[in-house]
C-alpha positions as CSV (number, residue, x, y, z in Angstrom):
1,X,1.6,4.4,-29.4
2,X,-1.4,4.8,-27.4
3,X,-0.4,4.8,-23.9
4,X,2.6,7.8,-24.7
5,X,-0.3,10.3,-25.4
6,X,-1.6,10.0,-22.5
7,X,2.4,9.9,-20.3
8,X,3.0,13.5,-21.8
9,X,-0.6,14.1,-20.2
10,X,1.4,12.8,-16.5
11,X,4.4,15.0,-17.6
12,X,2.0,18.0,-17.7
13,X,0.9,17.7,-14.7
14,X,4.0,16.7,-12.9
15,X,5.5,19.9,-14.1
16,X,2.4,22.1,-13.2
17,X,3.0,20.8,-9.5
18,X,6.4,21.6,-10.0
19,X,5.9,24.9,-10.8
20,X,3.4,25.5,-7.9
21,X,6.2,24.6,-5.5
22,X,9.1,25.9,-7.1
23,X,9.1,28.7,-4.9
24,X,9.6,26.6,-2.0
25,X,12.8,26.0,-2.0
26,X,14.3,24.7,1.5
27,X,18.0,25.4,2.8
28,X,18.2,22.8,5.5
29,X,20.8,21.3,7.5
30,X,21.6,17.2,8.5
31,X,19.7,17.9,11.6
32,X,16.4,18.6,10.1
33,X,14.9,16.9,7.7
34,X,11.8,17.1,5.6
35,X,10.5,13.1,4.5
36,X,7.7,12.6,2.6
37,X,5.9,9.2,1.7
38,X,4.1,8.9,-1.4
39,X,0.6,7.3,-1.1
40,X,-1.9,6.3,-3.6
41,X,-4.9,6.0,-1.3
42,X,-5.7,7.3,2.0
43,X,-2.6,9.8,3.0
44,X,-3.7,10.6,6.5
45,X,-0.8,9.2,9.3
46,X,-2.8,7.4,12.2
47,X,-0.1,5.3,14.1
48,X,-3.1,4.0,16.2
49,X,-4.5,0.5,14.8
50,X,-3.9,-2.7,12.3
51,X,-4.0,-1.8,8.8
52,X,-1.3,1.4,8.7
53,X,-0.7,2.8,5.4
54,X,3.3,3.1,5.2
55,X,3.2,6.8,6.3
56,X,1.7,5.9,9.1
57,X,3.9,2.9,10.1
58,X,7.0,5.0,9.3
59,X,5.4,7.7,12.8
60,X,5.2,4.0,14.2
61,X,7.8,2.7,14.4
62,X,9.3,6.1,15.7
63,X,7.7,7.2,18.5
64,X,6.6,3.4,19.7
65,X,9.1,1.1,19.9
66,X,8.5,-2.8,20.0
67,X,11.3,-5.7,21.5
68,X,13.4,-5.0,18.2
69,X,13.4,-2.9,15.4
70,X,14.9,-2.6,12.1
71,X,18.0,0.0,10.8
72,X,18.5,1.9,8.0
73,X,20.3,-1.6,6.6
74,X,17.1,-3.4,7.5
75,X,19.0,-5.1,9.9
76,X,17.2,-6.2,12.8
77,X,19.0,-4.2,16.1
78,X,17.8,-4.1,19.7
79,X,14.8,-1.3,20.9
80,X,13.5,-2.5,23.8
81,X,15.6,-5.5,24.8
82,X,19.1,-5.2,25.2
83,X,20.0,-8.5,24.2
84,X,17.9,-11.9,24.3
85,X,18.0,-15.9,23.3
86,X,16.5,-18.9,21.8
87,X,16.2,-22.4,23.3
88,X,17.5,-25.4,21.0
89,X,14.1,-26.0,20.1
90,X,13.2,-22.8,18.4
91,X,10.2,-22.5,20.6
92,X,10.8,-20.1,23.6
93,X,12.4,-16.8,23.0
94,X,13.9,-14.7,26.2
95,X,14.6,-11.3,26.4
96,X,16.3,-9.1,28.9
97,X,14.9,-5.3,28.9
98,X,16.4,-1.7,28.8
99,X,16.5,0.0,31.9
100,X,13.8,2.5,30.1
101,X,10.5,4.7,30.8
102,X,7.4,5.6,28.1
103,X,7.2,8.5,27.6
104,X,5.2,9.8,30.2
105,X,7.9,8.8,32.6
106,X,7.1,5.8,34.2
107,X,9.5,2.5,33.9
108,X,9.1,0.0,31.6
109,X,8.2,-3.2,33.4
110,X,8.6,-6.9,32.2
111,X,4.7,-7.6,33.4
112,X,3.3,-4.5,31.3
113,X,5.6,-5.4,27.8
114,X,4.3,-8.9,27.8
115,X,0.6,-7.7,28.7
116,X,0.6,-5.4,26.1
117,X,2.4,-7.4,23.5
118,X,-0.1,-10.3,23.6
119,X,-2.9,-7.9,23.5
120,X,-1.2,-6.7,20.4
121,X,-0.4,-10.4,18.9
122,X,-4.6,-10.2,19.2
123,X,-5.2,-7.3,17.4
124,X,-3.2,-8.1,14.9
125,X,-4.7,-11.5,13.7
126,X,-6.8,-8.8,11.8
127,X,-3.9,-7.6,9.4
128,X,-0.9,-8.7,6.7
129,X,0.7,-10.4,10.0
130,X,-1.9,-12.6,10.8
131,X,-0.3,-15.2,9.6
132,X,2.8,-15.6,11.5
133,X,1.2,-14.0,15.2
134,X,-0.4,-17.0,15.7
135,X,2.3,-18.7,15.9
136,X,2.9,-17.3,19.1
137,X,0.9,-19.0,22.3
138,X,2.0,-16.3,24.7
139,X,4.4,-14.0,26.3
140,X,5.3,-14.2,29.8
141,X,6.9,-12.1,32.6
142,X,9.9,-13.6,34.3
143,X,11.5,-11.1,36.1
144,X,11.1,-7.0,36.2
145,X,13.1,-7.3,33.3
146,X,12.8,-9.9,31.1
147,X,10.0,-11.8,29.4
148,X,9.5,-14.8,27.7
149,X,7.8,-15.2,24.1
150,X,6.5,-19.2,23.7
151,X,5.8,-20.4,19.7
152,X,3.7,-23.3,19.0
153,X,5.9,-24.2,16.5
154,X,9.9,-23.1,15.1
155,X,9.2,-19.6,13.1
156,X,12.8,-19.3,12.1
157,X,11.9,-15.6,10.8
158,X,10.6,-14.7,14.3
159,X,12.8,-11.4,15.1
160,X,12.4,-10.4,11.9
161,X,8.8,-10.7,12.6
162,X,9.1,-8.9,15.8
163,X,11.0,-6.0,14.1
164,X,8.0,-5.4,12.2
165,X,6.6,-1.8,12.6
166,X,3.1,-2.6,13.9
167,X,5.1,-4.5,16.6
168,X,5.7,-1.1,18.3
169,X,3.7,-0.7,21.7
170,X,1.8,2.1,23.4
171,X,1.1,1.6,26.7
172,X,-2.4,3.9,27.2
173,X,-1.2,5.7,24.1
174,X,2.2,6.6,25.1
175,X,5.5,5.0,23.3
176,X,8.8,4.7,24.4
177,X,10.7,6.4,21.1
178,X,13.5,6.5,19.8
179,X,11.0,9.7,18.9
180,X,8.6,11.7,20.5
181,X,5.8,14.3,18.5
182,X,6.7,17.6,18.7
183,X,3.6,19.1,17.0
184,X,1.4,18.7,14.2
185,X,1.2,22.2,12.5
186,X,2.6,21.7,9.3
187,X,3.2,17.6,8.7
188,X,4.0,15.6,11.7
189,X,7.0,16.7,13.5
190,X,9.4,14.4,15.2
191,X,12.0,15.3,17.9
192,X,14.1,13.3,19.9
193,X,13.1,11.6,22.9
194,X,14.0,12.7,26.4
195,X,13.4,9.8,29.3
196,X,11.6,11.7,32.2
197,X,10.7,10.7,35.0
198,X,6.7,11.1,36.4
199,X,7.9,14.3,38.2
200,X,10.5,16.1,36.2
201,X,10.3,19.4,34.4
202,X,11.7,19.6,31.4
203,X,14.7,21.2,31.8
204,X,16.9,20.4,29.6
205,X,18.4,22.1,26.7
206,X,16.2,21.5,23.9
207,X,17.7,19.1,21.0
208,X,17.5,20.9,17.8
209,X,17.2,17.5,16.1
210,X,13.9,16.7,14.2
211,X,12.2,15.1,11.0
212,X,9.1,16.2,9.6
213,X,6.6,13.8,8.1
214,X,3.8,14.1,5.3
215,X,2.5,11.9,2.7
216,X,1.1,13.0,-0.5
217,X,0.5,11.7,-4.0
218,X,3.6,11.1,-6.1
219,X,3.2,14.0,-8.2
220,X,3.8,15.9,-5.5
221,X,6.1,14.0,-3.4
222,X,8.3,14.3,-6.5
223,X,8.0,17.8,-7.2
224,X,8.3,19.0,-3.5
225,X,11.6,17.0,-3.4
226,X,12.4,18.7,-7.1
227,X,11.8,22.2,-5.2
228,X,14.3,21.1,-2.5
229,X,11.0,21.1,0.1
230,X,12.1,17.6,1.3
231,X,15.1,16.1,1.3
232,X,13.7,12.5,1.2
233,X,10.9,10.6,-0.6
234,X,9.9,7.4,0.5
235,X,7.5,4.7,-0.8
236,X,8.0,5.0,-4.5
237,X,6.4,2.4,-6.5
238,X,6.7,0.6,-10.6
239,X,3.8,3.1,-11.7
240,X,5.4,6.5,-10.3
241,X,8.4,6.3,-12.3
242,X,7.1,8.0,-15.1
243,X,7.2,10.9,-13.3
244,X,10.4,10.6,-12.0
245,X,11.4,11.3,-14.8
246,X,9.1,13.6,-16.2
247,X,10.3,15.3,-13.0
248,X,14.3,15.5,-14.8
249,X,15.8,14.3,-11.2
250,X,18.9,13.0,-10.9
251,X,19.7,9.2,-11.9
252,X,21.9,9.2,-8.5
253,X,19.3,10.8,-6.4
254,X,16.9,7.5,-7.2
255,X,17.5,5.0,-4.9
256,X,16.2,1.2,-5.4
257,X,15.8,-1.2,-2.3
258,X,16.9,-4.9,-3.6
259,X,13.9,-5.6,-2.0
260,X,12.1,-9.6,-2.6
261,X,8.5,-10.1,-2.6
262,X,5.6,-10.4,-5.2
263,X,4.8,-8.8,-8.5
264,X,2.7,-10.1,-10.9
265,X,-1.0,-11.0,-11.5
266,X,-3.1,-13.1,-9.0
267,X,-6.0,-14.7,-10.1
268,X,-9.4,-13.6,-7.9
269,X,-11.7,-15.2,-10.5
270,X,-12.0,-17.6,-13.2
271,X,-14.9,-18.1,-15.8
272,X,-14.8,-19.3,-19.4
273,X,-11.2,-19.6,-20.7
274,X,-9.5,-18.7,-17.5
275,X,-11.1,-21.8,-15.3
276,X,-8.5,-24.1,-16.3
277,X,-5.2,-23.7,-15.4
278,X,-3.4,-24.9,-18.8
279,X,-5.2,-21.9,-20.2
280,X,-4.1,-19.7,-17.4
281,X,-0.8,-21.1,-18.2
282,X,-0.6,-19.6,-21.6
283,X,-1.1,-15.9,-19.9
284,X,2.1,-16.5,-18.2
285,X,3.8,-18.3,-21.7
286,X,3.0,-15.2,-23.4
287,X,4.2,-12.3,-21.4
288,X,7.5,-11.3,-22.8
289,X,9.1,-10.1,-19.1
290,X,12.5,-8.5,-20.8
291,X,10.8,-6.4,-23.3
292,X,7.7,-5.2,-20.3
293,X,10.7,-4.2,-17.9
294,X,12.6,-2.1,-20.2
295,X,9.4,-0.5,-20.9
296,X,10.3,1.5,-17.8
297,X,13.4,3.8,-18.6
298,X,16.4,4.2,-15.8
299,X,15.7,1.2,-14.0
300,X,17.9,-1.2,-15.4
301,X,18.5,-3.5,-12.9
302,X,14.4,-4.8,-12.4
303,X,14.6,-8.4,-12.5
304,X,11.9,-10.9,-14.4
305,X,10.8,-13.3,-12.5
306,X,9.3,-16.8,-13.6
307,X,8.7,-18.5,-10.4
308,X,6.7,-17.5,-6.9
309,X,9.5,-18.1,-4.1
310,X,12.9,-16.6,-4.7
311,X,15.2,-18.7,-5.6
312,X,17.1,-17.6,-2.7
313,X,14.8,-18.5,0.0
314,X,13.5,-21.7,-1.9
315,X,12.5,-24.5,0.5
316,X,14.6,-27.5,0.7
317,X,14.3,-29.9,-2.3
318,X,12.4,-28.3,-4.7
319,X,13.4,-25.4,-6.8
320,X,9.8,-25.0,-9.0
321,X,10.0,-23.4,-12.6
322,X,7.2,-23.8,-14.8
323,X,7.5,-27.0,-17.5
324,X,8.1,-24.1,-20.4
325,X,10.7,-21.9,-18.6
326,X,13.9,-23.3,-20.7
327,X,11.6,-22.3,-23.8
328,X,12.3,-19.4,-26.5
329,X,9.9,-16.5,-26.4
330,X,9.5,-17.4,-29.8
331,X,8.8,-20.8,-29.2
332,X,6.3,-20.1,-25.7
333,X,4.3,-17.4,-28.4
334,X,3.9,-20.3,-31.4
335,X,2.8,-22.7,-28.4
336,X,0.2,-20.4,-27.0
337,X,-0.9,-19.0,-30.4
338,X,-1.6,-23.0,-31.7
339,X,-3.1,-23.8,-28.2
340,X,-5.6,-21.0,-27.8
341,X,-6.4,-21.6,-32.1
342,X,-7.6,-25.2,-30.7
343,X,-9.9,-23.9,-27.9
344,X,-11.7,-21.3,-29.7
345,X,-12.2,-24.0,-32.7
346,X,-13.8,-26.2,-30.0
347,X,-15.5,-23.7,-27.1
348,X,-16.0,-20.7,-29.1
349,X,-14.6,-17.0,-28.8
350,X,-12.6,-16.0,-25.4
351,X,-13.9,-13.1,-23.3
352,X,-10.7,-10.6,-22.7
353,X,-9.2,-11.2,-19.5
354,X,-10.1,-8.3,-17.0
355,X,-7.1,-6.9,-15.1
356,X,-7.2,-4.5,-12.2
357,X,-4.6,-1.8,-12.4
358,X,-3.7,1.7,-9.9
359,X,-4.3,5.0,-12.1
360,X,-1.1,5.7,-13.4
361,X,1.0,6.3,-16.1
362,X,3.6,3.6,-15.4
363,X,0.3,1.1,-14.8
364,X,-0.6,1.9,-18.2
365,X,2.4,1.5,-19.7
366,X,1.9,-2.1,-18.1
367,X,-0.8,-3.0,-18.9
368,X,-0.5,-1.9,-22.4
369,X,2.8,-4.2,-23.0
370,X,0.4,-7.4,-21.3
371,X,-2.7,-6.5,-23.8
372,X,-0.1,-6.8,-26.5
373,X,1.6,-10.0,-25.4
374,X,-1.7,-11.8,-24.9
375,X,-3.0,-10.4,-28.8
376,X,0.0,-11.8,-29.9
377,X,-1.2,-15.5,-29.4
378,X,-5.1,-14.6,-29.9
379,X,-6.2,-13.3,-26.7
380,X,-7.0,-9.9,-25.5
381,X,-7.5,-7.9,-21.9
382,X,-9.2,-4.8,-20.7
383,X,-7.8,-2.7,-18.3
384,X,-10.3,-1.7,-15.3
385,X,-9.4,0.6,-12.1
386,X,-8.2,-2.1,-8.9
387,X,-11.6,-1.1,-7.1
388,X,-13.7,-3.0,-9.7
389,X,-14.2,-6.6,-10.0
390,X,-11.6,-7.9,-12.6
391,X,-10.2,-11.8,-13.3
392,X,-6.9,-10.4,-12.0
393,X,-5.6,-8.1,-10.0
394,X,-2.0,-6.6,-9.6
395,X,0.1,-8.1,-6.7
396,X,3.0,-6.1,-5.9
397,X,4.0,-6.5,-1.9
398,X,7.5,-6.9,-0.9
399,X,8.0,-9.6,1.8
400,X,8.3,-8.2,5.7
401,X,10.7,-11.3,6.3
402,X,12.9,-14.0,4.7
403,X,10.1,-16.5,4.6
404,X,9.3,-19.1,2.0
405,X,6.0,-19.8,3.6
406,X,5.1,-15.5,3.5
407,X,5.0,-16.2,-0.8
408,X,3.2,-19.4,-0.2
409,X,0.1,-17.6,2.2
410,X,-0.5,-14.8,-0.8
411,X,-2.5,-17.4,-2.5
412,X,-4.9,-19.1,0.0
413,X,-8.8,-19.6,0.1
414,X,-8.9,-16.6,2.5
415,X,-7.0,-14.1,-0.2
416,X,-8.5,-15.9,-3.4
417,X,-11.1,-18.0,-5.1
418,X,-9.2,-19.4,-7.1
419,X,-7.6,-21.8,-5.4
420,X,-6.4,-25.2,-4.0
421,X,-7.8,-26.8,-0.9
422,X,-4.9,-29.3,-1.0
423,X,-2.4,-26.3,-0.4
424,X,-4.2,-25.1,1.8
425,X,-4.4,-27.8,4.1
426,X,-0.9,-28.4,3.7
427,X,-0.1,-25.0,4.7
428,X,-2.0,-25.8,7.7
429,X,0.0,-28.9,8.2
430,X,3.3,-27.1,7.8
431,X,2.6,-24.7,10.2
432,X,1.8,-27.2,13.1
433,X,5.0,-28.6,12.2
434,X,7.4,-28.9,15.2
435,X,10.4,-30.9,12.8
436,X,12.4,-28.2,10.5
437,X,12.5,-30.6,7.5
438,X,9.0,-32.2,7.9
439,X,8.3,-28.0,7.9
440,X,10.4,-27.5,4.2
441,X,9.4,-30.9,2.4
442,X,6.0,-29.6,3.3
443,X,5.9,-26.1,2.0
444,X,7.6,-27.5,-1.2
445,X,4.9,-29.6,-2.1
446,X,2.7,-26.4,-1.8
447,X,4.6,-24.2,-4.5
448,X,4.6,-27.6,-6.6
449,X,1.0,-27.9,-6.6
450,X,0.3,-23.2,-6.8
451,X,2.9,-23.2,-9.8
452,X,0.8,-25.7,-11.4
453,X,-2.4,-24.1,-10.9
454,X,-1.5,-20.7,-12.2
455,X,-3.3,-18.9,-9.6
456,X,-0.9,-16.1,-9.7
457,X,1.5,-15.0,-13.0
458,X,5.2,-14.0,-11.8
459,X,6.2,-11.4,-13.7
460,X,9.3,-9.5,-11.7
461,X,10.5,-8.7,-8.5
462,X,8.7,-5.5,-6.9
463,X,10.0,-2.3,-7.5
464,X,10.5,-0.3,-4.2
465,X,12.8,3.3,-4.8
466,X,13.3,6.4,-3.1
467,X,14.8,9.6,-3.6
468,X,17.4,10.9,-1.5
469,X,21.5,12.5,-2.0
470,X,24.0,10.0,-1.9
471,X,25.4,11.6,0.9
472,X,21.9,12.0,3.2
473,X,23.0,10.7,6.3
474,X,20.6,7.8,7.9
475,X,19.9,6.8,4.8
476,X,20.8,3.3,3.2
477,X,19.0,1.1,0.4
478,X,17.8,-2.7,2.1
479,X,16.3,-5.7,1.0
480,X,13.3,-5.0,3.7
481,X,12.4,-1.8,1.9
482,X,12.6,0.1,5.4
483,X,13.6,3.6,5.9
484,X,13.5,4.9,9.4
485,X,13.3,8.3,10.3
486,X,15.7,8.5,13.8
487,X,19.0,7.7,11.9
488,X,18.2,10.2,9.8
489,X,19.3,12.7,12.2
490,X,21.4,10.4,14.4
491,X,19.1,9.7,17.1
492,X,19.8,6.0,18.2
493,X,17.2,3.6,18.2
494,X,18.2,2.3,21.8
């Protein structure tokens, strides 16, 4: 087959990397620990600002912690505030602080948190939050200790929200932990905090605890991590697992978050063939899911996926499958083979569908298994890099937070132009909601009307894995996909 000429290609290079740092072997102990983050784009780590590459919101959410955070369970845990509470209504949220200091040594004050988180709510109306910060109107002080957070409306997801790394604050660029930057000589390097105050010296004994932090290419990552250089890899996506296992690790050491979120192919144009949506409907009819997944060796478990909300956090009183989803493969193929036969009869030849992929072998192994699938019933695709203009592009996001309405947003006006103004405004309506149920009956009739446009093509449910020995300490799969580095070395978040 084509596309395993050019995987042995990716298993070359995977091993020459290997071979560069096989000399670099690392005997470290559970107090020290190497992490690196695999990143496709730009690897640099800049806490600072909106957009933060996951490297970058991994230093985050380390060295500048927000209300609450999120541990190695992805549970959401106390950071700033000790404890806190929610009025009946679901619209005023109160938290009572930590007796704490930043780390420059001055106290943590009620009046400066709530400053600096609304000033933060505002920055980030400019990133993948925006949705959910403004449903904030404003945080108050109460006391020297506790603050107040008012909602416009119920956001039953709100401390998961909150927990959210960009959530962290810097007051005039200094953090309040559970880390603090020890130097930047060789990756970032993270110690634990110490709570001075504005006139100590630093006397104490110095804590031998630390995590060092880089992010590379996966190539790399892998073979660093092959080399025993880092003990953890973070960030691993569906189109790096080729060289995992070009890269011979161990099944064990490969660890998959059960994370939920979006995988499949979103719509950002539509000429010829691909305006309608009963055409856009055959794309998804023809995709055989079961064989595409097992296209990707040692990952049993990745689950096909037919619908665009979990069925876990489906809304109240609808459950949405497509018409066809009780069909036979064999069946959906003869449909969209007989249905596509019509339209070229009548409109002429079909243009092959443009699909924007990442560079990678486990990409192409994708898209190879869709080009096949579509010739199957008459159609064809073309596979261009996901910087150029293409009819689709790959969507693979895991949701930050148990919420329906998160699924619902990937698919607006603002994100595509192919789409409904009817969901959209209802969207809008949802969210002014004040009544739960008015909220849910709502958002159902938005995934009614997005599964019937075929905007967007389910195809699984994200792949999200790291490596790491089953016996790293700090270190536990999640459904949020979040590995903070302070457990790691059993420095407490609070």
């Amino acid at each position: 087959m084509i596309f395993r000429s050019r995987f042995r290609l990716n298993c070359i290079a995977a091993a020459l990397a290997l071979s560069t740092l096989g000399a670099c072997g690392y005997a470290g102990d559970e107090d020290q620990v190497r992490v690196t983050v695999i990143e496709d784009g730009d690897a640099r780590i800049n806490p600072i600002g909106n957009r933060l590459n996951f490297a970058s919101s991994t230093m985050r959410a380390a060295i500048a912690k927000g209300l609450v955070g999120l541990d190695e369970e992805g549970r959401v845990v106390p950071a700033l505030a000790a404890r806190w509470i929610v009025t009946d209504d679901g619209l005023s949220y109160i938290f009572r602080l930590f007796d704490a200091k930043w780390d420059d040594g001055r106290q943590i004050t009620a009046e400066r948190v709530a400053r600096l988180l609304n000033q933060r709510l505002s920055e980030l109306r400019n990133s993948r939050l925006r949705y959910d910060v403004t449903a904030v109107d404003e945080a108050v002080s109460m006391t020297g200790r506790v603050i107040e957070i008012k909602l416009n409306a119920p956001h039953p997801n709100f401390l998961q929200l909150l927990a959210q790394p960009e959530m962290g604050l810097f007051r005039s660029g200094h953090g309040a932990g559970p880390m603090r930057l020890l130097d930047e000589e060789n990756g970032i390097k993270l110690g634990q905090f110490e709570q001075l105050s504005q006139d100590d010296e630093e006397t104490e004994e110095q804590d031998d605890r630390w995590v060092s932090l880089r992010s590379e290419p996966a190539a790399i990552a892998i073979a660093r991590y092959r080399a025993g250089s880092a003990q953890i890899v973070l960030n691993g996506k569906y189109h790096h697992l080729p060289l995992v296992g070009a890269a011979d690790i161990s099944s064990g050491d490969l660890r998959l978050d059960p994370v939920a979120g979006l995988f499949g192919l979103r719509f950002m144009r539509a000429e010829g063939f691909w305006t309608v949506p009963a055409n856009r409907e055959i794309l998804s009819m023809a995709i055989n899911r079961p064989a595409l997944l097992t296209s990707f060796p040692g990952v049993s478990a990745w689950q096909s996926r037919l619908k665009i909300i979990p069925e876990a956090l489906d809304v109240e009183g609808v459950n949405t499958y497509p018409d066809w989803a009780s069909m036979t493969m064999e069946d959906r193929i003869a449909f969209a083979r007989n249905h596509v036969s019509r339209w070229k009869e009548s409109e002429g030849p079909v243009a092959p569908l443009i699909v924007a992929l990442p560079d990678a072998a486990g990409a192409r192994i994708l898209f190879k298994r869709i080009q096949s699938d579509l010739r199957r019933v008459g159609l064809d695709a073309r596979k261009v890099s996901s910087s150029e203009a293409a009819d689709v592009e790959l969507l693979d996001e895991i949701a930050p937070y148990d919420s329906a309405p998160w699924f619902l947003k990937q698919f607006t006006c603002v994100k595509t132009t192919v789409c409904l103004n009817d969901a959209d405004a209802k969207i809008a309506e949802a969210d002014a909601a004040t009544n739960l149920q008015i909220k849910a009956r709502l958002y159902a009739e938005v995934e009614t009307l997005l599964v019937d446009h075929y905007n967007f093509i389910p195809i699984a449910v994200p792949i999200r894995w790291s490596l790491a020995r089953q016996n790293q300490r700090g270190f536990a799969v999640n459904s949020r996909g979040w590995h903070p580095l302070n457990p790691l070395v059993g420095i407490p978040i609070s």
